[in-house]
C-alpha positions as CSV (number, residue, x, y, z in Angstrom):
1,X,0.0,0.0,0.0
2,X,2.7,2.3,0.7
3,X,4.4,1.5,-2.3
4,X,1.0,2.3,-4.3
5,X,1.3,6.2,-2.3
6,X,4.9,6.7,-3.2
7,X,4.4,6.2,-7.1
8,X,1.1,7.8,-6.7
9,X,3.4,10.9,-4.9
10,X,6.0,10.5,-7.8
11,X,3.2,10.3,-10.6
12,X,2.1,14.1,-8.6
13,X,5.5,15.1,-8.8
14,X,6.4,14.8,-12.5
15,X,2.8,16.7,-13.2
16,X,3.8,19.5,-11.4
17,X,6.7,19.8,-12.9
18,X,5.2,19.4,-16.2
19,X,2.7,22.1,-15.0
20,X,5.5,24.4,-14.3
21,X,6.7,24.0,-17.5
22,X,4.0,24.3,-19.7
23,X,1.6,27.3,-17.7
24,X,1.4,30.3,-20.4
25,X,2.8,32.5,-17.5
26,X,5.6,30.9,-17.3
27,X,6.4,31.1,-21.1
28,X,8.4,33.9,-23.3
29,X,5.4,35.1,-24.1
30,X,4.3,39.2,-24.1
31,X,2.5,40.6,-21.3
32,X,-0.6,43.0,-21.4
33,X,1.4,46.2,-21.9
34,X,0.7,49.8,-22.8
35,X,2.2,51.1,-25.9
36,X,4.2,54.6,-25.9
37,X,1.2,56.0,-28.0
38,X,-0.7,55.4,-25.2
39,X,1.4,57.4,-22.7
40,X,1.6,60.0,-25.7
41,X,-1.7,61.4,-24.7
42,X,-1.1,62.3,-21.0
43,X,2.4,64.3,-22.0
44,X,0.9,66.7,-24.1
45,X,0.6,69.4,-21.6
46,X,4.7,69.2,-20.8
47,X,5.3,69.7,-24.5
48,X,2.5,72.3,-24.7
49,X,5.3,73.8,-21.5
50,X,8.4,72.6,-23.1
51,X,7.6,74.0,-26.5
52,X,6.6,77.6,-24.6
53,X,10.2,77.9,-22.4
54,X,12.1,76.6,-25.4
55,X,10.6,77.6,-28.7
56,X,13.3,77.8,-31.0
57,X,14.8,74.5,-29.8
58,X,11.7,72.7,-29.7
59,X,10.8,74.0,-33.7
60,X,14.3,72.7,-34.3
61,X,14.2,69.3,-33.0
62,X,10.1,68.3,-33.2
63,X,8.6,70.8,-35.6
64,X,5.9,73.3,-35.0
65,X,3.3,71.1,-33.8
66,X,2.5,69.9,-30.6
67,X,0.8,66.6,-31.1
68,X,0.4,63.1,-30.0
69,X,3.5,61.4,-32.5
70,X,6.0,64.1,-31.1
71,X,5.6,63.1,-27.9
72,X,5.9,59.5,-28.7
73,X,8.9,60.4,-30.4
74,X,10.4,62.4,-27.3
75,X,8.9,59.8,-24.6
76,X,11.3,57.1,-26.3
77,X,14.2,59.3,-27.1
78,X,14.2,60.8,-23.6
79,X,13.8,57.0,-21.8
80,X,16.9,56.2,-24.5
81,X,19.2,59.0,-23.0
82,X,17.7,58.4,-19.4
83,X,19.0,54.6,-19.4
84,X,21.8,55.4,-21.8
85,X,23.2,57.8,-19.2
86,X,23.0,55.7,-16.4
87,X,20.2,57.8,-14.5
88,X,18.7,54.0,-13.7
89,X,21.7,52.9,-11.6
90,X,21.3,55.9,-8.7
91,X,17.5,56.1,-9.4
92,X,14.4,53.7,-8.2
93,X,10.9,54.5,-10.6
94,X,8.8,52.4,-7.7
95,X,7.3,53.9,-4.6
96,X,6.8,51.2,-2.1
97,X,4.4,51.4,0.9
98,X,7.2,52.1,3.3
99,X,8.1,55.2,1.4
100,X,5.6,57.5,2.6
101,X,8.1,59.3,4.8
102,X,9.8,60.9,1.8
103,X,6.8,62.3,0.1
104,X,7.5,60.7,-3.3
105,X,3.8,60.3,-3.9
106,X,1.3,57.3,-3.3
107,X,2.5,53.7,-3.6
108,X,2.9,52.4,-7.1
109,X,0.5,49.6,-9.0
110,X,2.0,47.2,-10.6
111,X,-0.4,48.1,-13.7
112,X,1.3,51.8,-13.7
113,X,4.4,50.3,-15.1
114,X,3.5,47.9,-17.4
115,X,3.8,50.1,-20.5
116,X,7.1,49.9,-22.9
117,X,9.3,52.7,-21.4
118,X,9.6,50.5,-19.1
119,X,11.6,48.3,-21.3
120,X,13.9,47.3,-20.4
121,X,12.5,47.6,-16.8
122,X,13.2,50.8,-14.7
123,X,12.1,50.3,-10.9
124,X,15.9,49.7,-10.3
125,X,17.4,48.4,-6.7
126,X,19.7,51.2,-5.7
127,X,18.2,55.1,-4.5
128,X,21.1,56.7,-4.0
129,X,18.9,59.9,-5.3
130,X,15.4,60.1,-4.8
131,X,12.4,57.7,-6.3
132,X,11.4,59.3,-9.7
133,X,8.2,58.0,-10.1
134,X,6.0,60.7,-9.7
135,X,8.8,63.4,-10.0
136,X,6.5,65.4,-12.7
137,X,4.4,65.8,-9.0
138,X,7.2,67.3,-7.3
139,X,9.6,69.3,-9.9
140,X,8.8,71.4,-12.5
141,X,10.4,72.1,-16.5
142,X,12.3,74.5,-15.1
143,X,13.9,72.3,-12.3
144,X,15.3,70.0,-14.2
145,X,16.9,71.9,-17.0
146,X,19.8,73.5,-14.0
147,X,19.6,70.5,-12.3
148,X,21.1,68.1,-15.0
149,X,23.6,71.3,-16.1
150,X,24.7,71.9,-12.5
151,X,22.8,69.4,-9.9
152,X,24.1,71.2,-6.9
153,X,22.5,74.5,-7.8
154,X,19.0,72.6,-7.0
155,X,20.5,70.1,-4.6
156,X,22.9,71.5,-2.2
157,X,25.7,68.4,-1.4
158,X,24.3,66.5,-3.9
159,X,26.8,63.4,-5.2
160,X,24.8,63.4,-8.2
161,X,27.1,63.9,-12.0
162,X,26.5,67.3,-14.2
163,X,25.3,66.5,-17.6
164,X,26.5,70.2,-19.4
165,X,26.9,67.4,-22.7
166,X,23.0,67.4,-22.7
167,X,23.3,71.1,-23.2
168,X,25.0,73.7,-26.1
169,X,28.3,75.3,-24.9
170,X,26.6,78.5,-25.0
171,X,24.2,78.1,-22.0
172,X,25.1,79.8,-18.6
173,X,23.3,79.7,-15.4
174,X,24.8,83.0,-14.1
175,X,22.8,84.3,-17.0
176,X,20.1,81.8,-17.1
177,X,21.3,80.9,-21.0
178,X,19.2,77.7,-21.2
179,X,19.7,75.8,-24.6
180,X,19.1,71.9,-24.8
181,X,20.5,69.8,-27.3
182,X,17.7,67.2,-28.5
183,X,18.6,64.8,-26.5
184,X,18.9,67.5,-23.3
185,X,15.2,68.6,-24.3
186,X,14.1,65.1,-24.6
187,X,15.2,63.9,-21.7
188,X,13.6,66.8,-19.6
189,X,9.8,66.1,-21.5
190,X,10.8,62.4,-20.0
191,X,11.1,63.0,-16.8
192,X,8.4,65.8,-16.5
193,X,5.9,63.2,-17.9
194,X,6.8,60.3,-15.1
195,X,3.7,60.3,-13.2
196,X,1.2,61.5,-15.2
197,X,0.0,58.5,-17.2
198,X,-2.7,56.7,-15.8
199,X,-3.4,53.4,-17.1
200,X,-6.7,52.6,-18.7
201,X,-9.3,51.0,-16.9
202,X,-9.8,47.7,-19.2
203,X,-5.7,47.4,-19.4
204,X,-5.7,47.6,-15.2
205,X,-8.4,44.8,-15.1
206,X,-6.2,42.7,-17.9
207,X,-3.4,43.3,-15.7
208,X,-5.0,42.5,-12.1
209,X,-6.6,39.3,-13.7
210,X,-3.2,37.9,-15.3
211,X,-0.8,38.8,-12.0
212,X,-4.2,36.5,-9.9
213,X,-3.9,34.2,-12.2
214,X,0.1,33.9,-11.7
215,X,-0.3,33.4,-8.3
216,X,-3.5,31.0,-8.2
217,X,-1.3,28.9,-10.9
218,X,1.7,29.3,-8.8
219,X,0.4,28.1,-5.4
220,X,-1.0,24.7,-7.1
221,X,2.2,24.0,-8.7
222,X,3.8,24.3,-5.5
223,X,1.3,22.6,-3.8
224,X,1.6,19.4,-6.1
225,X,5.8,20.3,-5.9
226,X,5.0,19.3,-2.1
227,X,2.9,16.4,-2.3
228,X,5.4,14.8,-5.1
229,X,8.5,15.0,-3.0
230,X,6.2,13.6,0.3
231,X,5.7,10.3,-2.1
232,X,9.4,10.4,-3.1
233,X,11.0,10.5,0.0
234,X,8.3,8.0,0.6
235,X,9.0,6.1,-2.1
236,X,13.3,6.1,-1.2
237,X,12.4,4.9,2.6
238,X,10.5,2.0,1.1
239,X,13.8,1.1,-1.3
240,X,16.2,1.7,2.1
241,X,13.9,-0.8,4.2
242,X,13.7,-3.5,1.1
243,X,17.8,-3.3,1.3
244,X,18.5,-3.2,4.4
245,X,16.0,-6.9,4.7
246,X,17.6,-7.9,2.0
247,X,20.9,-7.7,4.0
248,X,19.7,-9.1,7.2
249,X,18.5,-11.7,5.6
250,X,22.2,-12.6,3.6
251,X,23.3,-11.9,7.0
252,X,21.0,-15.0,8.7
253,X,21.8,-17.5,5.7
């Protein structure tokens, strides 16, 4: 009979593993994610602000219109210089529920970053600066145009790098000369746009229903992982006891 449990524990075993294997969440496959057309929308009123303080530069690098594609276009170019740059090593984009003492803003959902500037993923692991999450809730344009030219005129005894590459030789902050190269200019509609897209509410339920499946899927497989290893350890003491008869019984002959 307790042979019968221990291949029955084995038989559980391999299915679980096969389970594992084979459960769509735990394949390559694409999540439910937000395209950068998507975030597009929410952004417009920082290139409506960007196009204002920087007019020329702005005609020069997007055109004359402030519209949905150019901030697609900037969204990803300013991610690309953001990660590019290394701003992801000193930098978290995750506000966790133990950060309230900072005021970086209300905890983040998991459905607020599953969108594709946040590929490759962003939420980092180190904070030796601040969270930038919801930074466009905290700083404005014009904060972070001096801050990336000279970061301790915003933030005294800061360790944080200057970034005057970002910027034409010309500009000064003793004379508040201001002139972004493209990259500098989209790299600043970046970071004043993190925090103002909200995801949609049939992409959150998509989202909430795949991460509850994950974990309903994930707790069975486990579950059965359990129950197989009970019947082979089972099943191993049954094969010591048959030896070790085997020998007593030599032994007596």
């Amino acid at each position: 009979m307790l042979k019968v449990i221990s291949y029955i524990g084995i038989a559980v075993l391999c299915v679980s593993m096969l389970a594992w294997r084979v459960a769509p969440q735990f394949k390559a496959i694409q999540p439910e994610i937000a395209s950068v057309q998507e975030l597009a929308s929410s952004v417009l009123p920082a290139l409506t602000k960007v196009q204002k303080r920087f007019p020329n530069e702005y005609k020069n690098y997007f055109g004359a219109e402030v519209n949905a594609e150019v901030a697609e276009e900037a969204l990803t170019l300013g991610r690309d210089v953001y990660v590019a740059e290394g701003c992801w090593n000193c930098h978290t984009q995750w506000v966790r529920e133990n950060d309230q003492n900072f005021n970086w803003g209300k905890p983040s959902e998991i459905q607020e970053v599953r969108h594709e500037l946040m590929l490759p993923s962003l939420i980092g692991n180190r904070r030796v600066g601040p969270d930038l999450f919801r930074l466009a809730d905290r700083q404005s344009l014009d904060w972070h145009a001096p801050h990336l030219i000279k970061p301790s005129t915003t933030s005294p005894g800061t360790v944080m790098p200057a970034y005057p590459w970002l910027f034409e030789k010309e500009s000064s902050l003793d004379t508040w000369t201001i002139i972004p190269k493209k990259k500098g200019l989209a790299l600043m509609i970046y970071l004043d746009g993190l925090g103002r897209w909200e995801p949609s509410e049939e992409l959150t339920t998509k989202i909430k229903s795949e991460e509850r499946s994950k974990a309903e899927s994930f707790t069975i497989a486990i579950y059965l992982a359990v129950i197989g290893a009970y019947g082979l350890l089972m099943f191993l003491s049954i094969k010591r006891g048959d030896a070790s008869r085997r020998n007593s019984s030599r032994l007596t002959l």
